[in-house]
C-alpha positions as CSV (number, residue, x, y, z in Angstrom):
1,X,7.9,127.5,-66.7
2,X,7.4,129.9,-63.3
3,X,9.0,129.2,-60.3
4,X,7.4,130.0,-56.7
5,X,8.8,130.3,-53.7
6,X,7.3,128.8,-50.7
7,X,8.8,129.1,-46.8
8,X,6.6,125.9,-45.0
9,X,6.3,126.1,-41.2
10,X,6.5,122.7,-40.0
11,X,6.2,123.6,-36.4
12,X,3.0,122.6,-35.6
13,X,2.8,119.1,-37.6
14,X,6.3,118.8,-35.0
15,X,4.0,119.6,-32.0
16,X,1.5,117.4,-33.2
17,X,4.0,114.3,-33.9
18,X,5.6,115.0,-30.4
19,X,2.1,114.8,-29.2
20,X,1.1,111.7,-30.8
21,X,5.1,110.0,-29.8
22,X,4.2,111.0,-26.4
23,X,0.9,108.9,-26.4
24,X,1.9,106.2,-28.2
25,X,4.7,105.5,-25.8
26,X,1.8,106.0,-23.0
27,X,-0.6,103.3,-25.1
28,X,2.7,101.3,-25.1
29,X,3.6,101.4,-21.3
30,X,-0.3,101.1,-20.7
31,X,-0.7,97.7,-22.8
32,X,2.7,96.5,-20.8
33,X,1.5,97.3,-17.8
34,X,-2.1,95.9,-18.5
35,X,-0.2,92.8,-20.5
36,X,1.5,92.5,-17.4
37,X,-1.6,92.9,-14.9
38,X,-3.5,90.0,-17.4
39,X,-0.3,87.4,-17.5
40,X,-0.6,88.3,-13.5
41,X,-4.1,87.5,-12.7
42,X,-3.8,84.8,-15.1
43,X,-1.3,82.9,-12.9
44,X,-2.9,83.8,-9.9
45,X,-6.4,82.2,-11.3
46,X,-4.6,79.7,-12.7
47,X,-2.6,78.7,-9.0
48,X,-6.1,79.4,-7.7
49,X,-8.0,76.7,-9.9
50,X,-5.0,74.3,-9.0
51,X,-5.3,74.7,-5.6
52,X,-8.7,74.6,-5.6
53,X,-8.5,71.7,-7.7
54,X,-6.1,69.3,-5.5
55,X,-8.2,70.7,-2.6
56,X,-11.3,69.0,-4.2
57,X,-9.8,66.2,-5.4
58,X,-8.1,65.1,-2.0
59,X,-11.4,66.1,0.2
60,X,-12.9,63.0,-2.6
61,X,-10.5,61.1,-2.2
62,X,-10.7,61.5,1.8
63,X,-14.2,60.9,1.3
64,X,-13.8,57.8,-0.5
65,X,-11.2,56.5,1.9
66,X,-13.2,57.2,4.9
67,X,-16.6,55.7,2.6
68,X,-14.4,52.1,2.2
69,X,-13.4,52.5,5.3
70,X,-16.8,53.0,7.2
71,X,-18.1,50.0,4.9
72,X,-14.9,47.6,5.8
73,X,-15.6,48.5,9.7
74,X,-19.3,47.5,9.2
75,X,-18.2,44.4,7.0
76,X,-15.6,43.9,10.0
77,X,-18.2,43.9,13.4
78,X,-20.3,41.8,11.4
79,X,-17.8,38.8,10.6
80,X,-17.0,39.6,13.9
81,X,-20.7,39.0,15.1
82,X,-20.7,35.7,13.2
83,X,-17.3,34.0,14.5
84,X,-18.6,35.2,18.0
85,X,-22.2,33.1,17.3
86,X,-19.9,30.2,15.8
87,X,-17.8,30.5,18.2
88,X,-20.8,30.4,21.1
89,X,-22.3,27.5,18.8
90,X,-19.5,25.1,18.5
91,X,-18.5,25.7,22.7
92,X,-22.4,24.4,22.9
93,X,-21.4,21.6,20.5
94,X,-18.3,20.5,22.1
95,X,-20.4,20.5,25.4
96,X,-22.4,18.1,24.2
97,X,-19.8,16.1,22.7
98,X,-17.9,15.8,25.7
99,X,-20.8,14.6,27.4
100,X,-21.8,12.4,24.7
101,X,-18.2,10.9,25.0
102,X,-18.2,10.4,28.7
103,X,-21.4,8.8,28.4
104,X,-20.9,6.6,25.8
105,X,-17.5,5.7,27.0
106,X,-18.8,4.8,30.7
107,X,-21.4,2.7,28.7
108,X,-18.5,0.9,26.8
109,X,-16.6,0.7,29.7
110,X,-18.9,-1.4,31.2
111,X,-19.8,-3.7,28.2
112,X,-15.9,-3.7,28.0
113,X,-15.4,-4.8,31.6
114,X,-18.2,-7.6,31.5
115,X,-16.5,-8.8,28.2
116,X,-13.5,-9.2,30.0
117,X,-14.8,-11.0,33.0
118,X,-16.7,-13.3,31.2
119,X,-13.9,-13.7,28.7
120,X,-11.8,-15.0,32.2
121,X,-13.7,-17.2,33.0
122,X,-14.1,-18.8,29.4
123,X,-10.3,-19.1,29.8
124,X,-10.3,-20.2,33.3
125,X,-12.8,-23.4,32.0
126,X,-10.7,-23.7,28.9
127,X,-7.8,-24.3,31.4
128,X,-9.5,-25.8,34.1
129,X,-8.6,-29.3,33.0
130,X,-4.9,-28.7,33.0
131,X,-4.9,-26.7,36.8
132,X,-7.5,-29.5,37.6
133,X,-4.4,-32.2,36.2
134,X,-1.9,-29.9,38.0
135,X,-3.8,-30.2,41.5
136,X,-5.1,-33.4,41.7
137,X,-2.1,-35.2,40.0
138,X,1.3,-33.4,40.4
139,X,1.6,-33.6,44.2
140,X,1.0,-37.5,44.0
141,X,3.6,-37.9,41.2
142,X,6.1,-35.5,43.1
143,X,5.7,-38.0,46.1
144,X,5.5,-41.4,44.3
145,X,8.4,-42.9,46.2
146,X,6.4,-41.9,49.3
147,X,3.2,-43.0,47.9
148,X,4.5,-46.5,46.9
149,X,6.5,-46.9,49.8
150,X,5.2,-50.3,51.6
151,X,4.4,-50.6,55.4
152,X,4.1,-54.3,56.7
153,X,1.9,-54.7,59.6
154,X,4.2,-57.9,60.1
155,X,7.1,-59.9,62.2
156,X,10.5,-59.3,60.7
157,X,10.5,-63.0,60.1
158,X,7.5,-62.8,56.8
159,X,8.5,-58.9,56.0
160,X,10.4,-59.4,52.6
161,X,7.6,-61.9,50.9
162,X,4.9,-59.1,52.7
163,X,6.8,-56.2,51.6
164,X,6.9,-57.3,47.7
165,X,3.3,-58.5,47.7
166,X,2.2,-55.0,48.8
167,X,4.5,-53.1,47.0
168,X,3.5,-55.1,44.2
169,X,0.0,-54.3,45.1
170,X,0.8,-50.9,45.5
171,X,2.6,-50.7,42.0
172,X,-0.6,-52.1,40.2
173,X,-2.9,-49.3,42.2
174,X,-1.2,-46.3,41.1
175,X,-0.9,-48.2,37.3
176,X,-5.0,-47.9,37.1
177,X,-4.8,-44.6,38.9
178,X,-2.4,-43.0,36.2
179,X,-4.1,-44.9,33.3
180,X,-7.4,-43.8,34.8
181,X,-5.7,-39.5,35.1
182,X,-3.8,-40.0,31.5
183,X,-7.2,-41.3,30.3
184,X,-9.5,-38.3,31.8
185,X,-7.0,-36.1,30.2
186,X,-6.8,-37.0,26.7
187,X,-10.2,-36.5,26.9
188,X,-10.8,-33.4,28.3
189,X,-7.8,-32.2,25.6
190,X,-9.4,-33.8,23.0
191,X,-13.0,-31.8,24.4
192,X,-11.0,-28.8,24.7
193,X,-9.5,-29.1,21.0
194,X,-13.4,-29.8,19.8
195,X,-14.6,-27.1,21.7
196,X,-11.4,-24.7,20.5
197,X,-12.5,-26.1,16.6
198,X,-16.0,-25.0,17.0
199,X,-15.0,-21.2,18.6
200,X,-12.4,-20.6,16.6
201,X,-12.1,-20.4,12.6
202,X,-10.0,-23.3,11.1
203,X,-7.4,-22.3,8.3
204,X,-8.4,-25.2,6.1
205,X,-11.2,-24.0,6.0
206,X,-10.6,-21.1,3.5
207,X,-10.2,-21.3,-0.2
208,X,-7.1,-21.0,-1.7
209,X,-8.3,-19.0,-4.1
210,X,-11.2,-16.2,-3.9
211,X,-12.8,-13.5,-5.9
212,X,-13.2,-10.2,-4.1
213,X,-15.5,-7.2,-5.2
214,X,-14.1,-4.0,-4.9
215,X,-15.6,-0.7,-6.7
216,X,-13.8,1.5,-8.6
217,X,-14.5,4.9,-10.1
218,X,-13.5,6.0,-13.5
219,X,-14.0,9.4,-14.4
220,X,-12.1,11.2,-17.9
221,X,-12.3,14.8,-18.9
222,X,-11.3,17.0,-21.1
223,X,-9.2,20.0,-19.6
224,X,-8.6,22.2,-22.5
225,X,-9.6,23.1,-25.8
226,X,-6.9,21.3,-27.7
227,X,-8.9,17.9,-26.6
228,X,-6.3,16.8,-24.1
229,X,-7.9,14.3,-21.5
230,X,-7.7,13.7,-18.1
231,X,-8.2,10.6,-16.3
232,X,-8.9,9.9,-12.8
233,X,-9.2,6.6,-11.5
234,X,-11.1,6.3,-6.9
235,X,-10.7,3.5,-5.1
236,X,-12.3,2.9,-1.8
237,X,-9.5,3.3,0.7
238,X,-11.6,2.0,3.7
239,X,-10.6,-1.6,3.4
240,X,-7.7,-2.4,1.2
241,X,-4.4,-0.7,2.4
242,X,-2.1,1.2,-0.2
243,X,-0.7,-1.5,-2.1
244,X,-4.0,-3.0,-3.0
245,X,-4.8,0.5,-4.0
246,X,-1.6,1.1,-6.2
247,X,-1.9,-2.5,-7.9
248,X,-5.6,-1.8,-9.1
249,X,-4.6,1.8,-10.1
250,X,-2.0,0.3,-12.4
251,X,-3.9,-2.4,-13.5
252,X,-6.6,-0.5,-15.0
253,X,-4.6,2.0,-15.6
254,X,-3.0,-0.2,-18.2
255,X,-6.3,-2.5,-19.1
256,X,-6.9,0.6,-21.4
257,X,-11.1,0.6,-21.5
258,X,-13.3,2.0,-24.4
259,X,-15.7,4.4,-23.5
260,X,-19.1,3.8,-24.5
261,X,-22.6,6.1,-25.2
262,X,-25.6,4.0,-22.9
263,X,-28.9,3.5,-25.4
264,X,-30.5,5.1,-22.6
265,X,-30.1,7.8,-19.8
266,X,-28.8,5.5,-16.0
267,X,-31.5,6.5,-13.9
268,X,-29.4,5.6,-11.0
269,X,-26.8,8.3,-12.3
270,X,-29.9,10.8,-12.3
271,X,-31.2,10.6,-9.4
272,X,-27.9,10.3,-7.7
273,X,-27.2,13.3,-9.4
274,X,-30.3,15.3,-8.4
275,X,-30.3,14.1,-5.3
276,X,-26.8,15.4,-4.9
277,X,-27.9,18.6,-6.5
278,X,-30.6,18.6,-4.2
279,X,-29.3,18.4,-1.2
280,X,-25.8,21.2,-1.8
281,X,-26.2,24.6,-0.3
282,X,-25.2,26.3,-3.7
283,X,-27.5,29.2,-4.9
284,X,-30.7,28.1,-6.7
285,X,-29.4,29.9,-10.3
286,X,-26.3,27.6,-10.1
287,X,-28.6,24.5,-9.5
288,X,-30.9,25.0,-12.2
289,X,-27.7,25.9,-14.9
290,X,-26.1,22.1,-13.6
291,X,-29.2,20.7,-14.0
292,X,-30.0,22.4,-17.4
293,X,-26.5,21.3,-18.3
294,X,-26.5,17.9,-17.2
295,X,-29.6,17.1,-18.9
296,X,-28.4,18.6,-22.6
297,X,-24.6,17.0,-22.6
298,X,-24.3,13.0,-23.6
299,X,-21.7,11.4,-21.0
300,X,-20.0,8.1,-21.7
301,X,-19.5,5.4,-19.5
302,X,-17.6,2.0,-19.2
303,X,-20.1,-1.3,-18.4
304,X,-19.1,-2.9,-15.4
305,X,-15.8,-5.4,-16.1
306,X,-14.3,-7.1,-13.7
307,X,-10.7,-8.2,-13.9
C-alpha cells in the first residue's frame, strides 16, 4: 500500500462560500423587505377595498333612504290632496245640511205652532163648559142672599104675609134656575166624557194578553279548527229597550235549537246576499271568490219558531 501526500488549497472554495453567504443573506434581507412591502400593500388594498366598501354601501343605503323617502313625500301630498278635497266636500255638505236643517225646522216650526194653536182651542172648547158654569153661575151663587133678598112694594101693615109670598116665590125661581144649570151641566160633562171616549184610547179596551212579533237573528260558526262554535244571537234594538233584549237573548239562548240543511237553496237568502254583494265597494276578485264560495258551501238554518 503507497501513501501520497497531498497539500489542498481551500482558499478559493472559502472565497466562493463567502460569496455565496454574502448573497444569500442579500436574497434573505430582499424577500424580507419584499415580504414586508407585499404584507404592506396588502393592508393598504385591503383598508382600501373596506373603505371603498362602506363608502358604497352607505352612498346605497343613502340612496335608498332618500328613494323611501321621495316615495313617502309623494304618498304624503297626495293623502294630503285627498283630505283637502274631503275636507272641501264635506264643508259643501254641511252647507247644505245646515240649510236643509233651517229649512226644514222653520217648516216644522210652523206645523208645530199651528198644532199648538189649534190644540188651544180644542182645550179651550173642551173647558168651555166649566168657564161657561164658572161665568154664568158662580157670581149668582156668590150673591144668593142678595139675589133672594125680597123687596115689598107694600104698607108696613101687609109686609110680613108679602115678604114670605115673594121670598117664597123667589126661593122656587132660583130652584128651576139651579135644577135647569145643574141640568145643562151634567150634560155638557157627560158630552165632554163622550167626546173625551171617542179622542182618546180607553184602557179596557186592550187585551190582557197579546202576542207580539219580534225578529231575531241566529247566526253559528265555527272559529277554529278543533270544531269549537260560536253563536251569535241580533235583536232589533229599535223598539224594545234592553230588558226585552236580555230576556229574549236568554230565552233562546237556553231553548237550545237544532240546526237544519233546507231541501232547497232560500232564494230570499240569495238574492239578499247578491244584492248585498252587489252593491259593497270591495274589489271585483274578492266579489266573485264570495260568490264562488257562497254558492259551493251548504249553510244550515233554523225554520221559523216562535216562543
Amino acid at each position: 500500500m503507497a501513501y501520497i501526500d497531498c497539500v489542498v488549497d481551500t482558499n478559493p472554495m472559502a472565497n466562493e462560500i463567502s460569496k455565496v453567504s454574502r448573497t444569500v443573506t442579500g436574497t434573505t434581507a430582499a424577500v424580507v423587505a419584499m415580504r414586508a412591502a407585499v404584507i404592506k400593500a396588502e393592508n393598504e388594498g385591503a383598508e382600501h377595498v373596506c373603505q371603498n366598501v362602506n363608502k358604497g354601501f352607505y352612498t346605497l343605503i343613502r340612496s335608498q333612504i332618500s328613494q323611501k323617502i321621495a316615495k313617502l313625500r309623494s304618498e304624503v301630498d297626495s293623502h294630503i290632496m285627498k283630505l283637502n278635497q274631503h275636507r272641501k266636500q264635506l264643508l259643501a255638505i254641511k252647507g247644505r245640511m245646515e240649510k236643509d236643517y233651517a229649512m226644514i225646522s222653520s217648516r216644522y216650526y210652523k206645523i208645530f205652532s199651528s198644532l199648538n194653536k189649534l190644540l188651544d182651542q180644542r182645550i179651550y172648547e173642551l173647558d168651555r163648559p166649566a168657564i161657561d158654569f164658572a161665568v154664568r153661575d158662580v157670581n149668582t151663587f156668590a150673591n144668593r142672599t142678595r139675589h133672594l133678598s125680597a123687596t115689598i112694594p107694600v104698607s108696613q101693615q101687609e109686609s110680613v104675609s108679602v115678604s114670605q109670598k115673594i121670598l117664597a116665590s123667589n126661593i122656587k125661581y132660583r130652584g128651576v134656575r139651579l135644577i135647569e144649570s145643574m141640568t145643562n151641566f151634567l150634560n155638557d160633562v157627560e158630552d165632554q166624557r163622550v167626546l173625551t171616549d171617542r179622542i182618546l184610547l180607553s184602557s179596557s179596551q186592550e187585551e190582557p194578553e197579546a202576542a207580539f212579533v219580534i225578529p231575531v237573528v241566529i247566526a253559528e260558526s265555527s272559529s277554529d279548527k278543533f270544531g269549537n262554535r260560536q253563536e251569535n244571537i241580533y235583536v232589533n234594538t229599535s223598539c224594545i229597550g234592553k230588558p226585552v233584549q236580555n230576556m229574549i237573548t236568554n230565552v233562546i239562548g237556553n231553548a237550545g235549537f237544532e240546526w237544519q240543511t233546507p231541501s232547497e237553496a232560500d232564494a230570499d237568502v240569495n238574492n239578499e246576499f247578491f244584492r248585498y254583494l252587489s252593491d259593497s265597494d270591495i274589489p271585483q276578485r274578492v266579489k266573485d271568490m264570495m260568490a264562488s264560495m257562497f254558492r259551493e258551501n251548504n249553510y244550515q238554518t233554523i225554520k221559523s219558531v216562535q216562543l
